[in-house]
MIPA-674662 format. One record per residue (C-alpha): residue in one letter; chain; x, y, z negated. Coordinates in Angstrom, 1 decimal. Each point is the difference from the previous one (the first is absolute). Layout:
<sites>
code; unit; px; py; pz
A; A; X; Y; Z;
...
</sites>
This chain:
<sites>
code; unit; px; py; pz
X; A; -120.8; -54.7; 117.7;
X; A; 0.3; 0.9; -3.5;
X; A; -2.4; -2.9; -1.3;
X; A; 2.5; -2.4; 2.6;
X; A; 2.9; 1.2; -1.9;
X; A; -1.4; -0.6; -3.3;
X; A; -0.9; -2.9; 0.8;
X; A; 4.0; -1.3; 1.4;
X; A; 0.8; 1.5; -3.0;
X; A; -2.1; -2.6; -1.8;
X; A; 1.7; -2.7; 1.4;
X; A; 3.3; 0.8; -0.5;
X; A; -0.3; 0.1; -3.7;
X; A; -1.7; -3.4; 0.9;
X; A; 3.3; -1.3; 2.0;
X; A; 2.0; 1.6; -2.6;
X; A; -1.7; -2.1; -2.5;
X; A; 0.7; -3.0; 2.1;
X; A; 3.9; 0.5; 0.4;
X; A; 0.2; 1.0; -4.2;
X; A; -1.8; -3.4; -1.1;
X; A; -1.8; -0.1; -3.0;
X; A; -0.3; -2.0; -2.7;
X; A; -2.6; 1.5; -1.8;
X; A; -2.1; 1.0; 3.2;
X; A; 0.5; -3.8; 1.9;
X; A; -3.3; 0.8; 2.0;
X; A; -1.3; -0.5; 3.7;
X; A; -3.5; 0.5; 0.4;
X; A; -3.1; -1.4; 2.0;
X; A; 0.4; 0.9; 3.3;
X; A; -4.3; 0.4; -0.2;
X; A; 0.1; 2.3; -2.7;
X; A; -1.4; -1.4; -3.9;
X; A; 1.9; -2.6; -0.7;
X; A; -0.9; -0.7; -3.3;
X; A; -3.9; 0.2; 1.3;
X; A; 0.6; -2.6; 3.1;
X; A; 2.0; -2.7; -2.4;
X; A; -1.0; -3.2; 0.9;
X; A; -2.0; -2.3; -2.8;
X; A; 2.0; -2.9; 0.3;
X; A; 3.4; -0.7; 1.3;
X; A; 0.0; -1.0; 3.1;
X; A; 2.2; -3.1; 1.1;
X; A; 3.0; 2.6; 1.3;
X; A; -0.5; 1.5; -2.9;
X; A; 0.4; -2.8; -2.2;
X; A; 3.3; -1.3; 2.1;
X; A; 1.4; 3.3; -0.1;
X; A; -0.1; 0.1; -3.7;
X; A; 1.9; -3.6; -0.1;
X; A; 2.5; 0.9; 1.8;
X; A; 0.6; 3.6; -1.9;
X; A; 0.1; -2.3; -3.1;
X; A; 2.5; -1.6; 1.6;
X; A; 2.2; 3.1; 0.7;
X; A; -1.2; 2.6; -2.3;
X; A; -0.5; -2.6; -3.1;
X; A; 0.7; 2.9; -2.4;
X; A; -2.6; 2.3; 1.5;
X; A; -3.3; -0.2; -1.5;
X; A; -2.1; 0.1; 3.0;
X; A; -3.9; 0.8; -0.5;
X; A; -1.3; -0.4; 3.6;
X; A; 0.9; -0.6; 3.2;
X; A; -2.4; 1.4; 3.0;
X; A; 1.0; -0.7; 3.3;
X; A; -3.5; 1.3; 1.4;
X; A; 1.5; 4.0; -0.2;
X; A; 2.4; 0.4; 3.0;
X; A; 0.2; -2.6; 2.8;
X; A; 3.2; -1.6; -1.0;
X; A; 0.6; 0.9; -2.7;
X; A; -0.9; -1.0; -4.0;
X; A; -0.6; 2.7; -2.8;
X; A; 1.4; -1.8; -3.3;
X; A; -1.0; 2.2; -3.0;
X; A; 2.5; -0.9; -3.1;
X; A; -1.4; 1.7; -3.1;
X; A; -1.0; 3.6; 1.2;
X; A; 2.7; -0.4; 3.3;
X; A; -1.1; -0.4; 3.4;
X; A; 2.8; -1.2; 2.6;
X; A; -0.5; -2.1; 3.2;
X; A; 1.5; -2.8; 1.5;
X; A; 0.2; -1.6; 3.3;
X; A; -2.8; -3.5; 0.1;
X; A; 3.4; -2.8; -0.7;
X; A; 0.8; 2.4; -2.9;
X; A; 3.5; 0.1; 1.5;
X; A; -0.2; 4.5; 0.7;
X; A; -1.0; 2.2; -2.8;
X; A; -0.9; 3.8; 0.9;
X; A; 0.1; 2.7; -2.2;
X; A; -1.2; 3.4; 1.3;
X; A; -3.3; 2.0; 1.0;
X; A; -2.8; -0.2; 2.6;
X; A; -0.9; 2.6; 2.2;
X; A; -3.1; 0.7; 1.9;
X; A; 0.9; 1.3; 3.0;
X; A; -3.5; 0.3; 1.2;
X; A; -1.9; 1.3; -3.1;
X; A; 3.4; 1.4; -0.7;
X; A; 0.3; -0.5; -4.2;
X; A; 2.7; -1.9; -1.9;
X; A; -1.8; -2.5; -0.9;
X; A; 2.1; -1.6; -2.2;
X; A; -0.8; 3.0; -2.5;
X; A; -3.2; -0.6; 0.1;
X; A; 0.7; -3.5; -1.1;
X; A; 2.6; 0.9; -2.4;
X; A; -3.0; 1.7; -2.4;
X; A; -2.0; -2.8; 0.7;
X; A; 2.4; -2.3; -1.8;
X; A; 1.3; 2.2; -2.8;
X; A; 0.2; 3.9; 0.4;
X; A; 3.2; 0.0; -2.3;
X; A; 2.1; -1.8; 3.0;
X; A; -0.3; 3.6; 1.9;
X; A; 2.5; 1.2; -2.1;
X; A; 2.5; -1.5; 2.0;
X; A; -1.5; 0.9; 3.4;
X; A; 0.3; 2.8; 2.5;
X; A; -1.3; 3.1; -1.3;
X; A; -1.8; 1.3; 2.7;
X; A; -1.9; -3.8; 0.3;
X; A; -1.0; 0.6; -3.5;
X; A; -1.5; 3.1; 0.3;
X; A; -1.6; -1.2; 2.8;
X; A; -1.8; -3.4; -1.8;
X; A; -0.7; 1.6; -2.6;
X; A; -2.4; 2.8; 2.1;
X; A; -1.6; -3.0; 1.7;
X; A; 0.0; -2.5; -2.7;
X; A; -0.8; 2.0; -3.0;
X; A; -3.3; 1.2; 0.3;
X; A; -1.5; -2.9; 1.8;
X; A; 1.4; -2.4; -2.4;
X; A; -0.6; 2.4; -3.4;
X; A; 4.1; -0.4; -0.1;
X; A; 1.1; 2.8; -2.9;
X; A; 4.0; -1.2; 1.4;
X; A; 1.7; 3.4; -2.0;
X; A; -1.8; -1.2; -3.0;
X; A; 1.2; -3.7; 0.3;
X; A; 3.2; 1.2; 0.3;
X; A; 0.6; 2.1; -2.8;
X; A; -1.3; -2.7; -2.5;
X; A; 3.6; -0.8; -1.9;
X; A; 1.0; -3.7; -0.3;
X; A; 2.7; -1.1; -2.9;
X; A; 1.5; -3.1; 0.5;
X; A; 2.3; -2.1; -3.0;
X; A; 3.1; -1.9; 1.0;
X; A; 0.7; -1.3; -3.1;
X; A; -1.1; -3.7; 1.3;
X; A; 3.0; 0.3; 3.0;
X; A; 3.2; -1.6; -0.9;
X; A; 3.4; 2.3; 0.6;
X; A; 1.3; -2.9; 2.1;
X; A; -3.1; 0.8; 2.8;
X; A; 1.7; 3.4; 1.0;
X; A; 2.1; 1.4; 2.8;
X; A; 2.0; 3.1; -1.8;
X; A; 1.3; 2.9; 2.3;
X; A; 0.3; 3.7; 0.3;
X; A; 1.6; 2.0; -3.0;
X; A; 0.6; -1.8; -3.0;
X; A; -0.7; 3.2; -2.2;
X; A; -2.8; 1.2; 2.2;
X; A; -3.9; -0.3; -1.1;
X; A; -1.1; -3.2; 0.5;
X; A; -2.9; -0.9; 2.1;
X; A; -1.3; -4.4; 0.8;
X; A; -1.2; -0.8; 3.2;
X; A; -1.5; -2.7; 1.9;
X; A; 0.6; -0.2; 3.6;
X; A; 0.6; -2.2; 2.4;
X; A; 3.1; 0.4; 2.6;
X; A; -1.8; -0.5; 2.5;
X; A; -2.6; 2.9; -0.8;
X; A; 0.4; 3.0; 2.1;
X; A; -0.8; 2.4; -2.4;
X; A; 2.3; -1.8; -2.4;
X; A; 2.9; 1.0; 1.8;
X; A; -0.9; 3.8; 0.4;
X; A; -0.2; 0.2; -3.9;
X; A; 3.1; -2.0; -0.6;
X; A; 1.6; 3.0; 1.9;
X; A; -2.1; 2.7; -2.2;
X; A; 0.8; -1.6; -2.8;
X; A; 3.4; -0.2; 0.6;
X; A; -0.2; 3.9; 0.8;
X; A; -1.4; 1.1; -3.4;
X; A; 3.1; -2.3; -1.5;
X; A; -2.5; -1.8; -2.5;
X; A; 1.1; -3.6; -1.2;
X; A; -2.4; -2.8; 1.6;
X; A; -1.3; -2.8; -1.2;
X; A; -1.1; -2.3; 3.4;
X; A; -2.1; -2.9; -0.7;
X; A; -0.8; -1.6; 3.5;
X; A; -3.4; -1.8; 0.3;
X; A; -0.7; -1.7; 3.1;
X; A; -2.7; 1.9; 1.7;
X; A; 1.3; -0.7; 3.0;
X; A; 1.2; -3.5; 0.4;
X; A; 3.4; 1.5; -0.9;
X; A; 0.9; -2.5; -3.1;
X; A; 3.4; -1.3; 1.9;
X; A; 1.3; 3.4; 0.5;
X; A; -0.8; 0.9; -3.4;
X; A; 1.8; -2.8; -1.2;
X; A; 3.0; 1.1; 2.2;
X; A; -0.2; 3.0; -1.6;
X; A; 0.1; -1.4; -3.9;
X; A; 2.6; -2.2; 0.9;
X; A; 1.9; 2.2; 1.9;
X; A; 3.5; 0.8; -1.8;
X; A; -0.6; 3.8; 0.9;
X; A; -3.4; 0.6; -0.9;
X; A; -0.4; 4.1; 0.8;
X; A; 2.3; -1.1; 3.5;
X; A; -2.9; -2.9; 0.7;
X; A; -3.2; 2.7; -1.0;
X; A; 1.9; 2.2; 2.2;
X; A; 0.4; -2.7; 2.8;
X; A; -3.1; -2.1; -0.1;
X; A; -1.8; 4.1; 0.7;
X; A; 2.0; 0.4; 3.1;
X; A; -0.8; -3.8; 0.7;
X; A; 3.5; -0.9; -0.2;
X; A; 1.1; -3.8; -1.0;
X; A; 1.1; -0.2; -3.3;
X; A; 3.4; -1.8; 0.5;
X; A; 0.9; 0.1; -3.8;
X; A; -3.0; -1.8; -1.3;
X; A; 0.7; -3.8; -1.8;
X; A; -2.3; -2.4; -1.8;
X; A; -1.5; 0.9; -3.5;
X; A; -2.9; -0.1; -1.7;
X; A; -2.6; 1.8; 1.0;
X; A; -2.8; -1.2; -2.5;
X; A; 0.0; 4.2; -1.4;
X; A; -1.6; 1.3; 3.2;
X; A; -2.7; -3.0; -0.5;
X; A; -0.8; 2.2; -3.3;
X; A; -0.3; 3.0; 2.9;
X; A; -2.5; -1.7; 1.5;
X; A; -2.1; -1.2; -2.6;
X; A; -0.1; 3.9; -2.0;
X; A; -1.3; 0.9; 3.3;
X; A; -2.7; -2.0; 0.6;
X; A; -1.1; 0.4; -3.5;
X; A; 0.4; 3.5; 0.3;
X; A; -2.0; 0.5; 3.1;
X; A; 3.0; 0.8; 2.3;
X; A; -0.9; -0.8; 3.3;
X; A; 1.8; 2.8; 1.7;
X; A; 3.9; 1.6; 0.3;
X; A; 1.4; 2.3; -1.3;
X; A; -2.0; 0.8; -3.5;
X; A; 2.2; 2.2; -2.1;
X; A; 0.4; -0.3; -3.8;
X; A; 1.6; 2.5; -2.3;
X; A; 1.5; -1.0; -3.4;
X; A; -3.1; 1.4; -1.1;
X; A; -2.1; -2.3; 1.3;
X; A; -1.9; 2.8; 2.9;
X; A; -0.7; -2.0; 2.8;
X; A; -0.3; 1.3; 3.8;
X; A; -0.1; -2.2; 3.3;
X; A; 0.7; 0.5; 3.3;
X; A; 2.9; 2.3; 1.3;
X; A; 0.4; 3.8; -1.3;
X; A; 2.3; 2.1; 1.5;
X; A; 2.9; 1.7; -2.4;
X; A; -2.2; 3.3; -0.7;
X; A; -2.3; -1.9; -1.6;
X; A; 2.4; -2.6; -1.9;
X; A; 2.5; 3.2; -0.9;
X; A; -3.3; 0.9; -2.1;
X; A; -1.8; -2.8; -1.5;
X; A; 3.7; -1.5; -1.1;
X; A; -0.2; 3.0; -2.2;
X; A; -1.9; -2.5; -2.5;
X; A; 1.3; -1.2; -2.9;
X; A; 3.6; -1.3; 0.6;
X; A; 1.8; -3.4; -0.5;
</sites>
Protein backbone atom coordinates (compact mmCIF):
# COMPACT_ATOMS: atom_id res chain seq x y z
CA UNK A 1 0.00 0.00 0.00
CA UNK A 2 2.75 2.17 0.79
CA UNK A 3 4.72 1.53 -2.60
CA UNK A 4 0.84 2.35 -4.30
CA UNK A 5 0.83 5.58 -2.51
CA UNK A 6 4.11 6.59 -3.56
CA UNK A 7 3.55 5.87 -6.56
CA UNK A 8 -0.05 8.36 -6.89
CA UNK A 9 2.05 10.49 -5.27
CA UNK A 10 4.29 10.42 -8.40
CA UNK A 11 1.77 11.39 -10.53
CA UNK A 12 0.36 14.05 -9.05
CA UNK A 13 3.53 16.07 -9.17
CA UNK A 14 3.27 14.74 -12.77
CA UNK A 15 -0.50 16.29 -13.26
CA UNK A 16 0.62 19.16 -11.28
CA UNK A 17 3.28 19.74 -13.78
CA UNK A 18 0.72 19.55 -16.52
CA UNK A 19 -1.83 22.24 -15.16
CA UNK A 20 1.63 24.73 -14.23
CA UNK A 21 2.90 24.54 -17.99
CA UNK A 22 6.36 24.97 -18.57
CA UNK A 23 8.36 26.77 -20.71
CA UNK A 24 11.57 25.54 -19.83
CA UNK A 25 10.38 21.82 -19.28
CA UNK A 26 7.99 21.65 -22.82
CA UNK A 27 8.42 17.76 -22.70
CA UNK A 28 6.22 14.64 -23.35
CA UNK A 29 8.04 11.53 -23.69
CA UNK A 30 8.00 8.14 -25.68
CA UNK A 31 5.36 6.30 -24.60
CA UNK A 32 8.10 3.01 -25.26
CA UNK A 33 10.54 4.35 -23.08
CA UNK A 34 14.21 5.85 -24.86
CA UNK A 35 13.16 8.21 -26.96
CA UNK A 36 16.27 9.58 -27.99
CA UNK A 37 17.58 5.76 -28.65
CA UNK A 38 14.35 4.74 -30.88
CA UNK A 39 14.60 8.25 -33.16
CA UNK A 40 13.96 7.44 -36.43
CA UNK A 41 17.00 7.91 -39.26
CA UNK A 42 15.10 9.81 -41.59
CA UNK A 43 11.98 11.77 -41.49
CA UNK A 44 9.33 10.03 -42.34
CA UNK A 45 6.71 11.60 -44.87
CA UNK A 46 4.30 12.74 -41.53
CA UNK A 47 7.11 13.81 -40.35
CA UNK A 48 8.21 15.92 -43.01
CA UNK A 49 4.37 17.39 -43.51
CA UNK A 50 4.20 18.06 -39.98
CA UNK A 51 7.17 20.19 -39.94
CA UNK A 52 5.60 22.33 -43.10
CA UNK A 53 2.84 22.99 -41.55
CA UNK A 54 4.58 24.05 -37.96
CA UNK A 55 6.62 26.38 -40.31
CA UNK A 56 3.63 27.65 -41.18
CA UNK A 57 2.21 28.43 -37.68
CA UNK A 58 5.23 28.46 -35.47
CA UNK A 59 7.53 30.42 -38.22
CA UNK A 60 9.53 31.92 -35.36
CA UNK A 61 10.24 28.61 -33.64
CA UNK A 62 13.32 26.92 -34.63
CA UNK A 63 12.15 23.47 -34.92
CA UNK A 64 14.99 20.64 -35.07
CA UNK A 65 12.82 17.56 -35.63
CA UNK A 66 9.65 16.41 -35.87
CA UNK A 67 8.97 12.44 -35.00
CA UNK A 68 5.57 11.36 -35.38
CA UNK A 69 6.69 7.57 -34.84
CA UNK A 70 6.66 8.19 -30.63
CA UNK A 71 2.96 8.13 -29.54
CA UNK A 72 0.19 7.01 -31.97
CA UNK A 73 -1.16 10.37 -32.85
CA UNK A 74 0.75 12.33 -31.90
CA UNK A 75 4.31 14.24 -33.19
CA UNK A 76 7.32 14.99 -30.83
CA UNK A 77 8.79 18.43 -32.30
CA UNK A 78 12.17 19.12 -30.55
CA UNK A 79 13.01 23.10 -30.91
CA UNK A 80 16.59 23.58 -29.66
CA UNK A 81 16.78 21.50 -26.31
CA UNK A 82 12.57 21.68 -26.04
CA UNK A 83 10.39 18.80 -26.57
CA UNK A 84 6.50 19.63 -26.99
CA UNK A 85 3.96 17.61 -29.11
CA UNK A 86 1.44 18.30 -31.38
CA UNK A 87 -1.55 16.74 -32.84
CA UNK A 88 -0.61 15.03 -36.86
CA UNK A 89 -2.46 18.59 -38.80
CA UNK A 90 -0.27 20.64 -36.37
CA UNK A 91 -3.51 22.36 -35.46
CA UNK A 92 -3.20 21.08 -31.13
CA UNK A 93 -0.01 21.66 -29.23
CA UNK A 94 0.41 19.76 -25.73
CA UNK A 95 2.50 20.74 -23.15
CA UNK A 96 2.79 18.46 -20.12
CA UNK A 97 4.14 14.98 -18.86
CA UNK A 98 3.75 11.22 -19.69
CA UNK A 99 2.91 8.79 -17.26
CA UNK A 100 3.40 5.11 -17.22
CA UNK A 101 0.67 3.75 -15.62
CA UNK A 102 1.80 0.27 -16.13
CA UNK A 103 5.55 0.47 -15.36
CA UNK A 104 4.37 3.30 -13.21
CA UNK A 105 7.52 6.18 -13.83
CA UNK A 106 7.09 9.67 -15.06
CA UNK A 107 8.43 9.31 -18.02
CA UNK A 108 8.70 12.50 -19.09
CA UNK A 109 11.62 12.94 -16.50
CA UNK A 110 13.36 10.45 -17.78
CA UNK A 111 13.24 12.21 -21.06
CA UNK A 112 13.76 15.53 -19.65
CA UNK A 113 17.72 14.46 -18.74
CA UNK A 114 17.85 12.90 -21.87
CA UNK A 115 17.53 16.26 -23.65
CA UNK A 116 19.30 18.62 -21.28
CA UNK A 117 19.57 17.86 -17.49
CA UNK A 118 19.46 21.77 -16.79
CA UNK A 119 15.59 21.94 -17.99
CA UNK A 120 14.78 19.91 -14.52
CA UNK A 121 15.28 22.91 -12.86
CA UNK A 122 11.90 23.90 -13.67
CA UNK A 123 10.33 20.50 -12.98
CA UNK A 124 8.54 18.79 -10.16
CA UNK A 125 10.86 18.00 -7.41
CA UNK A 126 10.01 14.82 -6.50
CA UNK A 127 10.26 13.79 -10.62
CA UNK A 128 13.73 15.00 -10.34
CA UNK A 129 14.84 13.14 -7.70
CA UNK A 130 13.34 10.35 -9.12
CA UNK A 131 15.25 10.67 -12.96
CA UNK A 132 18.03 11.41 -11.64
CA UNK A 133 18.18 7.83 -9.36
CA UNK A 134 17.28 6.04 -12.58
CA UNK A 135 19.08 8.06 -15.10
CA UNK A 136 22.27 8.94 -13.46
CA UNK A 137 24.16 6.02 -12.99
CA UNK A 138 23.06 4.22 -16.07
CA UNK A 139 23.81 7.14 -18.22
CA UNK A 140 27.20 8.37 -16.08
CA UNK A 141 24.81 11.68 -15.55
CA UNK A 142 26.91 13.87 -12.69
CA UNK A 143 23.34 16.31 -12.89
CA UNK A 144 24.47 18.25 -9.25
CA UNK A 145 27.70 18.88 -10.93
CA UNK A 146 26.16 20.23 -14.29
CA UNK A 147 24.18 22.40 -12.38
CA UNK A 148 26.46 24.14 -10.25
CA UNK A 149 28.74 25.13 -13.26
CA UNK A 150 28.05 29.25 -13.32
CA UNK A 151 27.08 30.83 -16.60
CA UNK A 152 27.61 34.80 -17.17
CA UNK A 153 25.81 36.23 -19.84
CA UNK A 154 26.47 40.15 -21.49
CA UNK A 155 23.60 42.28 -22.60
CA UNK A 156 25.45 44.90 -23.81
CA UNK A 157 24.48 43.90 -27.54
CA UNK A 158 20.38 44.38 -26.50
CA UNK A 159 19.01 47.61 -27.37
CA UNK A 160 16.87 49.56 -24.34
CA UNK A 161 13.96 49.72 -26.81
CA UNK A 162 13.66 45.47 -26.65
CA UNK A 163 12.39 45.65 -22.89
CA UNK A 164 9.21 45.33 -21.01
CA UNK A 165 9.98 47.50 -17.59
CA UNK A 166 7.86 46.68 -14.42
CA UNK A 167 8.09 46.11 -10.73
CA UNK A 168 9.80 48.79 -8.49
CA UNK A 169 11.57 51.46 -10.16
CA UNK A 170 14.22 51.65 -7.31
CA UNK A 171 14.35 47.99 -6.74
CA UNK A 172 17.41 45.66 -7.92
CA UNK A 173 17.14 45.03 -11.31
CA UNK A 174 17.03 41.65 -12.71
CA UNK A 175 16.48 40.84 -17.33
CA UNK A 176 14.43 38.11 -18.20
CA UNK A 177 13.39 36.23 -21.12
CA UNK A 178 10.18 34.57 -21.06
CA UNK A 179 7.55 33.88 -23.04
CA UNK A 180 3.71 34.69 -21.90
CA UNK A 181 2.80 31.83 -22.68
CA UNK A 182 5.36 29.81 -20.45
CA UNK A 183 3.93 28.37 -17.42
CA UNK A 184 6.65 28.83 -15.35
CA UNK A 185 7.00 32.40 -16.62
CA UNK A 186 4.02 33.31 -14.93
CA UNK A 187 4.86 31.79 -11.41
CA UNK A 188 8.08 33.94 -11.44
CA UNK A 189 6.39 37.09 -12.70
CA UNK A 190 4.49 36.66 -9.31
CA UNK A 191 7.92 35.96 -7.28
CA UNK A 192 9.35 38.48 -8.67
CA UNK A 193 6.84 40.80 -8.14
CA UNK A 194 7.02 39.58 -4.35
CA UNK A 195 10.71 40.31 -3.66
CA UNK A 196 9.70 44.10 -5.23
CA UNK A 197 12.81 43.92 -7.64
CA UNK A 198 12.61 46.05 -10.93
CA UNK A 199 12.28 43.74 -14.14
CA UNK A 200 13.48 43.92 -17.25
CA UNK A 201 11.12 41.34 -19.59
CA UNK A 202 12.40 40.56 -22.98
CA UNK A 203 9.80 38.11 -24.60
CA UNK A 204 11.27 35.54 -27.09
CA UNK A 205 8.95 33.50 -28.84
CA UNK A 206 9.49 29.97 -27.53
CA UNK A 207 6.24 29.29 -27.85
CA UNK A 208 4.69 30.54 -30.99
CA UNK A 209 3.61 33.50 -28.71
CA UNK A 210 5.16 36.52 -31.09
CA UNK A 211 1.41 38.19 -31.48
CA UNK A 212 0.84 38.37 -27.90
CA UNK A 213 4.13 39.59 -27.29
CA UNK A 214 3.56 42.26 -29.65
CA UNK A 215 0.26 43.08 -27.74
CA UNK A 216 2.13 43.36 -25.01
CA UNK A 217 4.92 46.01 -26.48
CA UNK A 218 2.41 47.89 -27.93
CA UNK A 219 0.10 47.90 -25.31
CA UNK A 220 -0.41 51.48 -23.81
CA UNK A 221 -0.10 49.90 -20.25
CA UNK A 222 2.66 47.75 -20.38
CA UNK A 223 2.90 46.22 -16.52
CA UNK A 224 -1.39 46.08 -16.94
CA UNK A 225 -0.72 43.87 -20.38
CA UNK A 226 2.37 41.53 -18.49
CA UNK A 227 -0.11 41.31 -15.90
CA UNK A 228 -3.00 40.39 -18.33
CA UNK A 229 -1.45 38.41 -21.06
CA UNK A 230 -0.25 35.86 -17.50
CA UNK A 231 -3.85 35.54 -16.57
CA UNK A 232 -4.61 35.05 -20.38
CA UNK A 233 -6.66 38.06 -20.53
CA UNK A 234 -7.08 40.16 -23.98
CA UNK A 235 -5.09 43.03 -24.08
CA UNK A 236 -7.81 45.68 -25.01
CA UNK A 237 -5.35 48.66 -24.77
CA UNK A 238 -2.82 47.40 -27.27
CA UNK A 239 -2.34 49.65 -30.84
CA UNK A 240 0.00 49.38 -33.77
CA UNK A 241 3.83 50.16 -33.34
CA UNK A 242 6.85 48.99 -34.17
CA UNK A 243 7.84 46.07 -32.93
CA UNK A 244 11.29 45.62 -34.82
CA UNK A 245 13.11 45.75 -30.83
CA UNK A 246 11.71 42.36 -29.81
CA UNK A 247 13.12 41.04 -33.34
CA UNK A 248 16.62 42.08 -31.54
CA UNK A 249 15.00 39.52 -28.55
CA UNK A 250 15.00 37.01 -30.75
CA UNK A 251 18.02 37.14 -32.52
CA UNK A 252 20.36 37.66 -28.80
CA UNK A 253 18.65 34.52 -28.04
CA UNK A 254 19.43 32.36 -30.59
CA UNK A 255 22.91 33.48 -30.61
CA UNK A 256 23.06 33.09 -27.08
CA UNK A 257 21.82 29.55 -26.96
CA UNK A 258 18.39 30.37 -25.39
CA UNK A 259 16.11 27.79 -26.34
CA UNK A 260 14.20 27.72 -23.09
CA UNK A 261 11.93 30.30 -20.64
CA UNK A 262 12.47 31.84 -18.11
CA UNK A 263 16.56 32.31 -17.97
CA UNK A 264 17.33 34.90 -15.34
CA UNK A 265 20.02 37.55 -15.64
CA UNK A 266 21.38 39.77 -12.94
CA UNK A 267 22.97 43.20 -13.73
CA UNK A 268 25.92 41.22 -13.05
CA UNK A 269 25.78 39.14 -15.75
CA UNK A 270 25.04 35.47 -13.41
CA UNK A 271 22.90 33.55 -15.36
CA UNK A 272 20.25 30.81 -14.06
CA UNK A 273 17.35 29.08 -16.12
CA UNK A 274 14.36 27.48 -15.42
CA UNK A 275 11.99 28.66 -12.48
CA UNK A 276 13.47 29.11 -8.73
CA UNK A 277 11.28 29.63 -6.09
CA UNK A 278 11.65 33.08 -3.87
CA UNK A 279 14.07 31.20 -1.19
CA UNK A 280 16.43 30.73 -3.62
CA UNK A 281 16.06 34.18 -5.62
CA UNK A 282 15.86 36.11 -1.94
CA UNK A 283 19.62 34.74 -1.90
CA UNK A 284 21.43 34.67 -5.11
CA UNK A 285 19.90 38.49 -5.70
CA UNK A 286 22.21 39.22 -2.95
CA UNK A 287 24.90 39.64 -5.90
CA UNK A 288 26.29 42.56 -6.79
CA UNK A 289 23.44 45.27 -7.20
CA UNK A 290 22.25 47.47 -10.13
Amino acid sequence: MKLEQLHLRQMGWALAAVTLGSGASLVWAQAGGGAGEGAPARPSPQDTSVAALLKERLPRTQVSRVNCQVVDGVCEVTAGSQLFYVDKTARYLMIGRVYDMQTRQDLTAVRLLEVNPDLLVGGAAGSRREAEAVESPRRGVNTAAAQAAPRTMSLAALPEAGGIVWGNPSGQTVTVFSDFRCGYCRALSGVLESLNVRVIERPISVLGSRDLANQVFCARDRRRAVKAAYAGEPIADTRACDTSPLDANERFARENGIAGTPVIVRSDGAVIEGFRPKEFLVTWLKGPRS
